[in-house]
matplotlib code that plots the C-alpha trace (Angstrom):
import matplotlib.pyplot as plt

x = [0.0, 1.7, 1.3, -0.7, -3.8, -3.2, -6.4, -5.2, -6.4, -4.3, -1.1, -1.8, -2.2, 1.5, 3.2, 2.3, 3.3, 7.0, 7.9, 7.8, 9.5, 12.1, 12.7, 12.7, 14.9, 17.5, 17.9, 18.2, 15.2, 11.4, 8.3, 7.2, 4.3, 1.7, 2.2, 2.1, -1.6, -3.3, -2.3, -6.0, -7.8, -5.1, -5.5, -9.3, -9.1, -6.4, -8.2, -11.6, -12.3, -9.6, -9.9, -6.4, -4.0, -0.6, 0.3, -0.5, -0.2, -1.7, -4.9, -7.2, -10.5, -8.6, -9.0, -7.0, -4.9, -3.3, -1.2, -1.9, -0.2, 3.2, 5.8, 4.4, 5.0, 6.5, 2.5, 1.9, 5.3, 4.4, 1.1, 2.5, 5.2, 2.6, 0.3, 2.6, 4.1, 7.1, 9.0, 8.6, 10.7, 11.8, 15.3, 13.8, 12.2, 15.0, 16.8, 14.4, 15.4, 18.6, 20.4, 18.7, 15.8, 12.2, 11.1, 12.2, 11.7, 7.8, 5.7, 7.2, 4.4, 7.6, 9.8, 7.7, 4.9, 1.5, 2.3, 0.4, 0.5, 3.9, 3.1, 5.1, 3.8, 0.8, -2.4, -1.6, -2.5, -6.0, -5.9, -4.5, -7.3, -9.7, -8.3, -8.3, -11.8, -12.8, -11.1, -12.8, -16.4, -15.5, -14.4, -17.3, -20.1, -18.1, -17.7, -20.1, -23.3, -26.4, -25.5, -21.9, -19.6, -16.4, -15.2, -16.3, -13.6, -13.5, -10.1, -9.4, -7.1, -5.1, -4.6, -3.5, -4.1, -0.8, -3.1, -6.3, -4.4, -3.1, -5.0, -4.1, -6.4, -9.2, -9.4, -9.3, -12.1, -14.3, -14.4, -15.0, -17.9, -19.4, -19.2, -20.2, -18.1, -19.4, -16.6, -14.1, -13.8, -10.9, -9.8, -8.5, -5.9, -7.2, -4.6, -3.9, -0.1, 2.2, 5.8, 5.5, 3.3, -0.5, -2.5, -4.1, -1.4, -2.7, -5.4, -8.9, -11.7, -14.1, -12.7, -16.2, -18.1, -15.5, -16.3, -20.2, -20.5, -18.2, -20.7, -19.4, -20.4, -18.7, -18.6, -16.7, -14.8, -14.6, -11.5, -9.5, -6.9, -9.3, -12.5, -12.2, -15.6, -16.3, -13.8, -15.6, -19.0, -17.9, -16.7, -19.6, -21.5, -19.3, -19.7, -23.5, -23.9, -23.2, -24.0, -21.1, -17.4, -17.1, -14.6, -14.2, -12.8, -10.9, -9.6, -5.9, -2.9, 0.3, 3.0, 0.4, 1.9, 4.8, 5.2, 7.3, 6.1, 2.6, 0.4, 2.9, 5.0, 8.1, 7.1, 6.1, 9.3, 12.2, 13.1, 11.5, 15.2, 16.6, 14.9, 11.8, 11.8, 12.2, 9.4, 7.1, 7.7, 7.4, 4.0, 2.4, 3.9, 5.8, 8.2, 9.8, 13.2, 13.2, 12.1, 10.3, 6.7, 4.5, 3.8, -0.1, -0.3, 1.3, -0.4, -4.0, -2.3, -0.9, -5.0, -5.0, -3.5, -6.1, -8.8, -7.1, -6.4, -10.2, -11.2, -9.1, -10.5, -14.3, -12.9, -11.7, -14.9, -16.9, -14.5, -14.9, -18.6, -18.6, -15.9, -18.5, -21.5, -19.2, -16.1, -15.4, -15.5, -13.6, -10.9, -10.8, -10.9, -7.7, -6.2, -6.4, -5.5, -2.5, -1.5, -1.5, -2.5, -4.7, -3.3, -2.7, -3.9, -0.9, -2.9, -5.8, -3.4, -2.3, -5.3, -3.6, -0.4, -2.4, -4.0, -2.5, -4.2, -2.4, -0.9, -3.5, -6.4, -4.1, -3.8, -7.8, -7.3, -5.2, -6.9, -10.8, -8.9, -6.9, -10.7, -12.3, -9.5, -8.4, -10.9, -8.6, -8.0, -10.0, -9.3, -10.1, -9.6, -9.1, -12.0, -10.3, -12.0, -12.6, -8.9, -7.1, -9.5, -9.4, -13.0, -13.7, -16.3, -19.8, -18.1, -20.6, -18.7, -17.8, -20.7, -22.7, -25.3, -22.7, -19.8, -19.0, -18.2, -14.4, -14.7, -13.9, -14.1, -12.1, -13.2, -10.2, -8.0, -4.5, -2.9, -5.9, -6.2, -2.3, -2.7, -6.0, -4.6, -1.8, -4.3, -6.0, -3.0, -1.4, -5.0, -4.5, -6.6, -6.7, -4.5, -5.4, -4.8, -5.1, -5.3, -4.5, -2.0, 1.2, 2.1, -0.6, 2.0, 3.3, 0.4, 0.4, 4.5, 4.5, 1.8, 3.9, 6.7, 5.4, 4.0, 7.8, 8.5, 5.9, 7.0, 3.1, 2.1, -0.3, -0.2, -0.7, -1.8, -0.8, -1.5, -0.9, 3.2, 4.7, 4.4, 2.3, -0.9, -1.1, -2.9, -3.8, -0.1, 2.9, 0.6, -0.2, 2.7, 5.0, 8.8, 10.7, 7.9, 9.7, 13.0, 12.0, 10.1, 13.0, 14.8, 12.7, 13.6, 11.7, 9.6, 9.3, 8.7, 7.6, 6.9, 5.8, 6.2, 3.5, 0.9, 4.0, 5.9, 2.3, 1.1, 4.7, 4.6, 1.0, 2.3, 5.6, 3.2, 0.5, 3.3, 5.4, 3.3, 6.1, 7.4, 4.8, 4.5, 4.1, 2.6, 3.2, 0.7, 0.3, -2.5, -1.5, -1.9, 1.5, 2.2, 3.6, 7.4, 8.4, 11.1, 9.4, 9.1, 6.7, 9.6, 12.0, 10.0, 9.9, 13.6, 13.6, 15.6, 16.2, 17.6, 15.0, 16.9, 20.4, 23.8, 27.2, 29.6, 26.9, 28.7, 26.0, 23.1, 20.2, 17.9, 14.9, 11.2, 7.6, 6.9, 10.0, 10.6, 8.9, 11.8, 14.5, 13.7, 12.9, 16.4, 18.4, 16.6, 18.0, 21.4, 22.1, 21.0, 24.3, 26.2, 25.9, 25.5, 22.8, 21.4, 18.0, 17.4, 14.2, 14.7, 11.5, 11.7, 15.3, 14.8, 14.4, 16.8, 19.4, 18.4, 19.8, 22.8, 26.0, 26.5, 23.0, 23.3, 26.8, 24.7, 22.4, 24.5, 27.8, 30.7, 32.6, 30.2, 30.3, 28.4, 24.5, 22.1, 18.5, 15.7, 12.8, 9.8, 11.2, 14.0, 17.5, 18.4, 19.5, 20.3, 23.9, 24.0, 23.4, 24.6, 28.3, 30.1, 30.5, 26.7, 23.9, 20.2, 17.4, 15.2, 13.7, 14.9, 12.6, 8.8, 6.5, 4.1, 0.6, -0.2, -1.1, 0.6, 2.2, 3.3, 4.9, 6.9, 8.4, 9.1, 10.4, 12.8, 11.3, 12.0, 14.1, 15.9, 17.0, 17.9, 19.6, 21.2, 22.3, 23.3, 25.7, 27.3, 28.3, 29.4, 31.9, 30.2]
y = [0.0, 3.0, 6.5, 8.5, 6.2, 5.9, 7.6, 10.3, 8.6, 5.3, 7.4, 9.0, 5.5, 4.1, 7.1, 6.0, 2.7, 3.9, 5.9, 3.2, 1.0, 2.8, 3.8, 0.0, -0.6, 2.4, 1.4, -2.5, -2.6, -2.5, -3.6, -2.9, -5.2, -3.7, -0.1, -2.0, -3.6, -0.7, 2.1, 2.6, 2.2, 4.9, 7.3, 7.1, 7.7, 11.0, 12.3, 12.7, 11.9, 12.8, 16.1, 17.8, 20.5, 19.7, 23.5, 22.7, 19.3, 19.9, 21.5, 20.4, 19.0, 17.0, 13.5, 10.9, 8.6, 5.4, 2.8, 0.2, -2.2, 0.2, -2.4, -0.6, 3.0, 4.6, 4.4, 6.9, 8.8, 9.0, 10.6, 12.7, 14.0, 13.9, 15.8, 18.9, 18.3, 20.1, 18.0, 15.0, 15.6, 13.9, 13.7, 12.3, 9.7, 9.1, 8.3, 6.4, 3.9, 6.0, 7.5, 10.9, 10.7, 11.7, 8.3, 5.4, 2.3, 2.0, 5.4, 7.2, 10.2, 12.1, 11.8, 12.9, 15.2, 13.4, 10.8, 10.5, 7.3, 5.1, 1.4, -1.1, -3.8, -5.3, -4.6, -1.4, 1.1, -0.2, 0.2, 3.9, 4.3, 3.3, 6.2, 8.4, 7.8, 7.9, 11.4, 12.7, 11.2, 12.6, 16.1, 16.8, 15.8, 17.9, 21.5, 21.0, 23.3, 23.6, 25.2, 25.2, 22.1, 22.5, 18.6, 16.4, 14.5, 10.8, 8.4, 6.4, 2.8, 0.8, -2.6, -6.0, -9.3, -9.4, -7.2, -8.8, -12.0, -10.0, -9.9, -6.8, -5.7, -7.9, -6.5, -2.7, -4.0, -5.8, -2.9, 0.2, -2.2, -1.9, 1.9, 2.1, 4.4, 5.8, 7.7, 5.0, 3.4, 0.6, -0.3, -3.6, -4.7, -8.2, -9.7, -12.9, -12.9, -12.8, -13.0, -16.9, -17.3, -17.6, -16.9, -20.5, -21.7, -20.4, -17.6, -19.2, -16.8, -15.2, -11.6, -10.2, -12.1, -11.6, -7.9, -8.4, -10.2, -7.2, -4.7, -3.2, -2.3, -4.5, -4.6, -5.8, -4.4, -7.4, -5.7, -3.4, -3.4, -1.6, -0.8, 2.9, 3.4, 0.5, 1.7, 5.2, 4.2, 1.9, 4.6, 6.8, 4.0, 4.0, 7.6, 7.1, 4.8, 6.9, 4.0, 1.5, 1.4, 0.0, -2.4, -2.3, -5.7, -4.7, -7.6, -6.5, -8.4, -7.9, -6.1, -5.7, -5.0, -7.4, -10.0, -12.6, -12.0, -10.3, -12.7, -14.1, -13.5, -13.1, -9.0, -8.5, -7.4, -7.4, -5.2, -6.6, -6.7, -4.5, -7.2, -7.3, -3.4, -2.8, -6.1, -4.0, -0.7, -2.5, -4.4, -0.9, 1.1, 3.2, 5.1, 7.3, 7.3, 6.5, 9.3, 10.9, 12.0, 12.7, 17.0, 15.8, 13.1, 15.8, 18.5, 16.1, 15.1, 18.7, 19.9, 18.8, 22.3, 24.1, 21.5, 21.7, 25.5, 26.1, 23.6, 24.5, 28.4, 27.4, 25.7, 28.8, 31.0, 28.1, 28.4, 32.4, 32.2, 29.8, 31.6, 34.6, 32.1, 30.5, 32.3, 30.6, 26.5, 28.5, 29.3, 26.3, 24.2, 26.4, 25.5, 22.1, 21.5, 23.3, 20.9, 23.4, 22.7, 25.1, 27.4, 26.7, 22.6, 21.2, 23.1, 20.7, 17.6, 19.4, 17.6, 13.9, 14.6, 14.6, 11.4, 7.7, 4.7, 2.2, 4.1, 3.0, 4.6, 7.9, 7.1, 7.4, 10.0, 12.0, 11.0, 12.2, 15.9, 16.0, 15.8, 18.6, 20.7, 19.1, 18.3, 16.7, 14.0, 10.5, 7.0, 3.8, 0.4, -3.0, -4.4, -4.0, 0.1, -1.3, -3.3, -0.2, 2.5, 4.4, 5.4, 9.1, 9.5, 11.7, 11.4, 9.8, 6.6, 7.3, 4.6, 5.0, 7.9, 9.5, 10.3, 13.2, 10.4, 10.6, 7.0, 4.3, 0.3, -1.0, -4.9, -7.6, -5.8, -4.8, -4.7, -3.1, -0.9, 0.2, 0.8, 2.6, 5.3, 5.9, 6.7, 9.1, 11.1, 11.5, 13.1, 15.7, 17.4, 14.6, 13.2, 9.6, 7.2, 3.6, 0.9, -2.9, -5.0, -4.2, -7.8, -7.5, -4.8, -7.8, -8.2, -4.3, -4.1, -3.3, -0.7, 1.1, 0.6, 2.2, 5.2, 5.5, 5.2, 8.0, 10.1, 10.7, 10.9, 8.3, 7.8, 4.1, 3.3, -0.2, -1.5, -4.2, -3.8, -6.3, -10.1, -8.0, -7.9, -11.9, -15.1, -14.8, -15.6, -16.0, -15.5, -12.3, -11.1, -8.8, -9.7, -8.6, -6.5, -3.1, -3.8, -4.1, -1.1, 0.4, -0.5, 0.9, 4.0, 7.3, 5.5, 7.2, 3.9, 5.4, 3.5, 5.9, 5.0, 7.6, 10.2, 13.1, 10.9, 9.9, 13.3, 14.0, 11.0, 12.7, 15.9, 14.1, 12.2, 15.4, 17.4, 15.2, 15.4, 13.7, 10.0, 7.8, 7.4, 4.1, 4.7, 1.4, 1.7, -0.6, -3.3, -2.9, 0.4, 2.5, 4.6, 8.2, 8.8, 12.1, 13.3, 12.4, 15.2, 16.0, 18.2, 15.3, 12.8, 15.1, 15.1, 10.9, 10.6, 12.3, 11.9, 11.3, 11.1, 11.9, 11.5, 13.2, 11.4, 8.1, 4.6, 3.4, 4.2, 2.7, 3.0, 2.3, 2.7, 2.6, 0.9, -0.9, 2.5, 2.5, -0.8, 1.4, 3.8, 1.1, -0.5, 2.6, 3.1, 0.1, 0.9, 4.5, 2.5, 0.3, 3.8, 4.3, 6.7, 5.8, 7.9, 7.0, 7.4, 7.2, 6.3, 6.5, 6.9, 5.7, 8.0, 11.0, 10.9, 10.0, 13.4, 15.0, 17.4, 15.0, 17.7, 16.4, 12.9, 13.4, 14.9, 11.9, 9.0, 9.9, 8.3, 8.4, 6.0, 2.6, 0.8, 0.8, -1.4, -1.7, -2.9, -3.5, -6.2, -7.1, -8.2, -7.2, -6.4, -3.3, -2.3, -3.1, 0.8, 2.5, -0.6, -1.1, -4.0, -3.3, -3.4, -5.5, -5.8, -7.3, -8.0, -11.1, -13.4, -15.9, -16.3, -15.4, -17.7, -17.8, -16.7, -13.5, -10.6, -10.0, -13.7, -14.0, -10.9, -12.4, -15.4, -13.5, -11.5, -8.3, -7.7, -5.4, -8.4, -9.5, -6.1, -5.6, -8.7, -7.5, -4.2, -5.8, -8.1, -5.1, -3.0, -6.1, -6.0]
z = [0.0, -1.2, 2.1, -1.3, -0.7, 3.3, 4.8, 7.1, 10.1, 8.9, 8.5, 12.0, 13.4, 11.6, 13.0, 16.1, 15.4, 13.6, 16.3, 18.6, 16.3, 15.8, 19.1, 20.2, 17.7, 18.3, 22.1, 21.3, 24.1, 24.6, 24.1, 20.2, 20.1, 21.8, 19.9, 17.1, 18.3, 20.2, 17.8, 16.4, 19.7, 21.0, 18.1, 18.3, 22.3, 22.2, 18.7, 19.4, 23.3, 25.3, 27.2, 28.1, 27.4, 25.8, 27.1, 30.5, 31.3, 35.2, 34.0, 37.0, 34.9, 32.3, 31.6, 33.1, 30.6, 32.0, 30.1, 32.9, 30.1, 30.7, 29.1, 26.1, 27.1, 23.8, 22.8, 25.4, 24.7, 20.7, 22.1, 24.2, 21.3, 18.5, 20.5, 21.5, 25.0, 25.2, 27.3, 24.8, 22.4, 19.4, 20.7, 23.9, 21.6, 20.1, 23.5, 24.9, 27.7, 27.6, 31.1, 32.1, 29.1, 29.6, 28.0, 30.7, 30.6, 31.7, 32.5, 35.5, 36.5, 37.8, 35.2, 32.1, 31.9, 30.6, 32.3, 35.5, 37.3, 37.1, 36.1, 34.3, 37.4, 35.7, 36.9, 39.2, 36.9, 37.2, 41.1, 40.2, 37.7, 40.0, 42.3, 39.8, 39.4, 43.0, 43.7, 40.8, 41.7, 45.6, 44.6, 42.0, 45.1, 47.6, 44.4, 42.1, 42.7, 40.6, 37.3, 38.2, 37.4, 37.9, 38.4, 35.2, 33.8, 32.8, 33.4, 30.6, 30.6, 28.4, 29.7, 28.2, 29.2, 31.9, 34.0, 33.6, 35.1, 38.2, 41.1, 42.0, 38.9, 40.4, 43.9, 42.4, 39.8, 42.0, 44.3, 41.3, 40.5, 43.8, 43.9, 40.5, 39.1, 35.7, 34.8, 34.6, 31.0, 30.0, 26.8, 26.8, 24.2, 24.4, 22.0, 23.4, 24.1, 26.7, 27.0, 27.4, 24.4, 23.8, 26.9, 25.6, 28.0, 31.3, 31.0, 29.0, 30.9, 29.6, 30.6, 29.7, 32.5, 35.3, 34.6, 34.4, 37.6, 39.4, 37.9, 35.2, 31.6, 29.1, 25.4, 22.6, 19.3, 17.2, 14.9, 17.1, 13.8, 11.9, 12.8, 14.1, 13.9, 16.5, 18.4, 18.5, 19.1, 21.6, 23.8, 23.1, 24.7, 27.5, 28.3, 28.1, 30.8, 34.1, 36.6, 36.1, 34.9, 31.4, 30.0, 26.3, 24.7, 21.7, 19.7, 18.3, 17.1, 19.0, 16.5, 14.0, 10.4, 10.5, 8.3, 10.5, 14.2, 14.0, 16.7, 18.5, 21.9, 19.6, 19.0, 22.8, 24.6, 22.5, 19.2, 15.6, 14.0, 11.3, 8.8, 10.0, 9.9, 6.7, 5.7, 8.0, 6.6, 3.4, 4.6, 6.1, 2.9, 5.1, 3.0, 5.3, 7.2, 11.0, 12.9, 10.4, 11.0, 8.4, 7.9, 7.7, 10.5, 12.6, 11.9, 12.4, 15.8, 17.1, 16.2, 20.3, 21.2, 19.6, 21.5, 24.7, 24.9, 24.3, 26.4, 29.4, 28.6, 28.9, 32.0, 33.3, 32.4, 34.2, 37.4, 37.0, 37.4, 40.3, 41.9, 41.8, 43.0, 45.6, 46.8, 49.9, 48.2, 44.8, 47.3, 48.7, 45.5, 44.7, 47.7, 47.9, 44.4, 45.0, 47.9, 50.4, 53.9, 55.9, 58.4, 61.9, 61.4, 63.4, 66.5, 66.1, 67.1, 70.7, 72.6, 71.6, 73.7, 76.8, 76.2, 77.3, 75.4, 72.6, 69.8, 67.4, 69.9, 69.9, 66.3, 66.1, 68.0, 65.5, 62.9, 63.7, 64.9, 61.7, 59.9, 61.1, 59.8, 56.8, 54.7, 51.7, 54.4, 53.6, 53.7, 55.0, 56.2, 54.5, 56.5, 59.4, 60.6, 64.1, 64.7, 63.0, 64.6, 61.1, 61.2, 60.9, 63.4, 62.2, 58.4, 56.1, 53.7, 50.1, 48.7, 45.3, 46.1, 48.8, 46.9, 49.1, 51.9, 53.1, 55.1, 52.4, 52.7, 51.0, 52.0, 52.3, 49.3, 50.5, 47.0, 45.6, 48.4, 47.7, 44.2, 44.6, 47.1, 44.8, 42.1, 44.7, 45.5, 42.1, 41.0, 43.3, 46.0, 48.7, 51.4, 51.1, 54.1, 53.8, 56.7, 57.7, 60.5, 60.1, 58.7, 55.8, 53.9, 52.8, 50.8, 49.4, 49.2, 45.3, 45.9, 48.4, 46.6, 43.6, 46.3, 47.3, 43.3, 42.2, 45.3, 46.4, 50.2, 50.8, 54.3, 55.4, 59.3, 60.2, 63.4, 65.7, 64.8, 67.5, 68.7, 71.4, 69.1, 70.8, 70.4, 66.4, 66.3, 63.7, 60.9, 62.5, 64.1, 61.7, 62.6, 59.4, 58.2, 59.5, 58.1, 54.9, 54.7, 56.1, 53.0, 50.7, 49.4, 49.9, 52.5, 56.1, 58.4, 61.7, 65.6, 68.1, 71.7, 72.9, 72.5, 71.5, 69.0, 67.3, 67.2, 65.2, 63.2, 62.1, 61.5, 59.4, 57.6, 56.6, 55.6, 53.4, 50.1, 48.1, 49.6, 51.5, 55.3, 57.1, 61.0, 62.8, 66.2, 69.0, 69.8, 73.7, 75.7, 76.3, 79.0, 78.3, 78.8, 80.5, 78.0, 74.7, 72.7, 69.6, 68.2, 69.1, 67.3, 64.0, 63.4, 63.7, 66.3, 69.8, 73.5, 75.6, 78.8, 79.2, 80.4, 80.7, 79.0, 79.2, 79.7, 77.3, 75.3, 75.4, 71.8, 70.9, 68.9, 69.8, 72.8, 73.6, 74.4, 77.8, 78.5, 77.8, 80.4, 83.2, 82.2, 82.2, 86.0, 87.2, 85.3, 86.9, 90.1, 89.5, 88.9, 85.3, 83.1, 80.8, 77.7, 76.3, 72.4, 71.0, 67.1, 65.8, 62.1, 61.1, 57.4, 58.7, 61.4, 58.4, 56.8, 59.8, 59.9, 61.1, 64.1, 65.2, 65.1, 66.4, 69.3, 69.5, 69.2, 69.4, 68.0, 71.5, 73.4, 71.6, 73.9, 73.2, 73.1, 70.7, 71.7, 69.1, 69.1, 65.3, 63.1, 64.3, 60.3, 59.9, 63.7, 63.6, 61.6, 65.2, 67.4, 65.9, 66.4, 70.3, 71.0, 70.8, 70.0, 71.7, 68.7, 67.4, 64.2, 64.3, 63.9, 66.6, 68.8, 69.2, 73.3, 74.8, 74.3, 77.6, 77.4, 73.9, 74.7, 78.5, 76.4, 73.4, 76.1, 76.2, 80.3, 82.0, 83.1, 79.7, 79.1, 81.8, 81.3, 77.6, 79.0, 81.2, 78.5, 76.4, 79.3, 80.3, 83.4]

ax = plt.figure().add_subplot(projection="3d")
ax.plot(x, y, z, "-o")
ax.set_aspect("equal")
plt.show()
């Protein structure tokens, strides 16, 4: 087929296809196949339903885009450069997967602009679309008025069949189906391939009825490769039906348009070969060069600027006239779309200190006082409301008919829980918080990896943190769970001892819009220390009682805490000089000036002793080879609290007895 009789549409659809061959094939790396498949169902989407602004890639009402599939990412980034975002440029094409280019790998929402969830894990930018849709559904009930919308946008996905086999996409599913979220609409590039071969091998469901009995609108585009019109009209339909999310089935062929590899697993993640180039170029009469886009397919694609610089200016008249009707919610739509936090809100947490309960029940505490003053600030529980005392008391839930509810249940769905406050934050305008035991992040890890990846501040409250939470036992009881969220990067890990260090850990976790914060609160009831100190606890680490030139220091988190300071009694009752340290968030206390740290652990006194109700890994970093660690490397037990930590040698006669080991005593 020679370009002269390609219809404009089809040569817009082969650019898209081209540049993402020829980017594959210029790094040696990538994922070619599904660019190659989804191309018209992606053209049809960002031509004539997709609401945004290349100009202003932030414009609040724009639609959501996400390439849940995100192995196949240079489809978005041929969008994004076809359609006129500045920062994709054809030189950035050009270098994609490249050190320091604005094309990576797999989406990255902080990396490139357009992009606004990270995936590349299958089946987590369907939890983040179903967040995307939930913060849009909440703030349009809380601003919208009569005559004056000022929230209406839809969120759109690409997914393939990886993520309809994770069940991270499942839980996320399931759940949007229950709340009936209209404004949600997937495209699914059903081609039947994954990187082992034909899903025949291990995924034969019928797709469409999974989705049917979760509640969602499903149809089917019998020819995704060339049927636009379907494709269209399907999406029309979509949009028409207000009451449930809709799944669109669109039957492509993986690396559609080569000869050789077209259908099979051969074109999903590695380059087509010089060869099979030119035979494709040749198949698809693609006559020009790599890198070469077509003067009419881009001035058909680059028509978006036009679209989305009048669009985004009725916006603006809209917000204008509701600004007039409604000053007060206009100023504090602006305000909480700007991620900034209302004035004087720390004050609202100053109660908390005076209280002595569990830190979960001080975590309640924070939580319910943080509501009546932040209003951006919703979340939920993984069935778990009453264990994790997450409830917002006198708040109405976010269910079908009540979208302007901030208390969410989320039902037995960690992952999907994860992914979905991810998809919450990066829409902007909420402080999402999601809940569980402490041990069940094993469950959500990739979702808060990918909130440490994204750098978004979902906070996550998990309770019952020690072998204290008792007789539901090992299965229960989180030993190595805190070390390795210590090792992720950009997480904030926090254990408060008592009511000061969780009020910090609250105001930490408020402020830091841009890396995730895990709270880990007690089951069992702490006492207060004298010498704990909210502005102590915000800097990560701090001397809670001191020493002159101390023989030893004693550190610790949450509410081992309270052991430390009845061991170091005993200790300066033998003549010692004993310093206290209470570490509670090991990250931030790394961020510290040396001369600080120096000040809290100095490097003079080698002796000191940890004590945490968890894995020892990791310790040996404040310990040294002259100390020690009472900590726990094995699994726990099931028996009551009290008992499992006597047995587990949590007394301040083990300590002691550790103390005096190290001291040579």
């Amino acid at each position: 087929m020679a370009v002269a009789t390609q219809s404009i549409e089809q040569l817009c659809i082969n650019t898209i296809r081209f540049l993402a061959i020829d980017a594959v094939e210029k790094a040696k790396s990538g994922h070619p196949g599904l660019p190659m498949g989804a191309a018209p169902m992606a053209f049809v989407l960002w031509d004539q339903f997709l609401k945004f602004n290349p100009k202003n890639p932030k414009w609040v009402d724009r639609d959501r885009f996400v390439l849940s599939a995100g192995h196949g990412c240079m489809l978005q980034y041929a969008l994004l450069h076809l359609t006129g975002y500045d920062s994709v440029t054809l030189d950035e094409i050009k270098n994609f997967r490249q050190w320091g280019s604005k094309t990576p790998g797999h989406p990255e929402n902080f990396e490139t602009e357009g992009v606004e969830v990270t995936t590349g894990p299958l089946g987590q930018g369907v939890g983040n679309a179903v967040g995307l849709a939930i913060a849009e559904a909440h703030l349009a009930a809380r601003f919208n008025k009569p005559g004056h919308t000022i929230v209406d946008h839809y969120t759109y996905v690409i997914l393939g069949d990886g993520c309809n086999m994770e069940g991270v996409a499942a839980e996320a599913a399931s759940l949007a189906g229950h709340l009936k979220l209209g404004k949600l609409i997937m495209l699914y590039d059903s081609n039947h391939i994954s990187i082992d071969g034909s899903t025949d091998l291990a995924f034969t469901e019928d797709v469409g009825k999974r989705y049917e009995a979760y509640g969602w609108h499903v149809q089917k585009v019998a020819d995704g490769n060339h049927d636009l019109e379907a494709i269209a009209k399907a999406i029309e339909n979509a949009k028409a039906v207000t009451d449930k999310p809709s799944l669109i089935i669109v039957e492509t062929t993986i690396g559609y348009g080569s000869p050789k590899k077209a259908g099979s697993e051969k074109v999903h993640g590695a380059p087509l070969g010089s060869e099979e180039v030119i035979a494709t170029r040749q198949n698809l009469g693609w006559e020009y060069e790599p890198f070469v886009i077509p003067e009419e397919a881009l001035q058909r694609f680059r028509q978006a600027i036009d679209r989305g610089a009048k669009a985004e200016a009725e916006w603006n008249a809209r917000f204008a006239e509701y600004e007039k009707a409604y000053p007060a919610e206009a100023a504090e739509f602006k305000r909480i779309m700007a991620g900034e936090l209302p004035v004087g809100w720390e004050k609202a947490l100053e109660p908390v200190t005076q209280m002595e309960k569990s830190t979960r029940l001080l975590s309640e505490a924070c939580l319910n006082a943080l509501a009546g003053v932040i209003p951006e600030l919703l979340g939920g529980s993984a069935d778990l409301a009453h264990s994790n005392m997450t409830y917002l008391k006198g708040i109405p839930d976010f269910q079908p008919g009540s979208y302007e509810g901030r208390n969410f249940r989320f039902g037995v769905r960690e992952h999907g829980m994860g992914a979905i406050l991810n998809g919450m934050a990066l829409h902007g305008g909420l402080i999402p918080y999601g809940a569980t035991f402490l041990v069940f992040a094993d469950y959500m890890k990739a979702a808060i990896r990918l909130s440490a990846l994204s750098k978004v501040g979902v906070i996550y409250v998990m309770t019952h943190d020690s072998i204290m939470l008792g007789e539901d036992g090992p299965t229960h009881q989180p030993i190595e769970t805190l070390a390795s969220l210590r090792a992720t990067p950009n997480l904030l890990v926090y254990r408060p001892a008592d009511a000061n260090e969780t009020v910090a850990s609250y105001m930490v976790a408020i402020r830091e819009r841009r890396r995730p914060t895990i709270l880990a609160f007690t089951r069992q009831n702490v006492k207060n220390i004298p010498g704990t100190s909210v502005e102590g606890a915000q800097r990560g680490g701090y001397i809670v009682e001191d020493a002159a030139n101390p023989d030893l220091i004693l550190i610790a988190t949450g509410s081992e805490l309270g052991l430390a300071v009845q061991a170091a009694a005993k200790l300066r009752e033998e003549g010692k000089a004993v310093r206290v340290v209470s570490l509670p968030c090991w990250e931030i206390f790394e961020e510290q000036p040396a001369a600080y740290k120096e000040s809290v652990l100095p490097s003079s006194c080698r002796k000191r002793v940890a004590i945490e109700a968890g894995a020892t890994f990791g310790w040996h970093k404040y310990t040294g080879f002259e100390g020690a660690i009472v900590g726990i490397d094995t699994f726990g037990a099931s028996a009551p609290g009290p008992v499992c930590y006597e047995k587990f040698g949590f007394t301040v006669d083990n300590v002691l007895a550790t103390c005096h080991r190290v001291l040579g005593a």
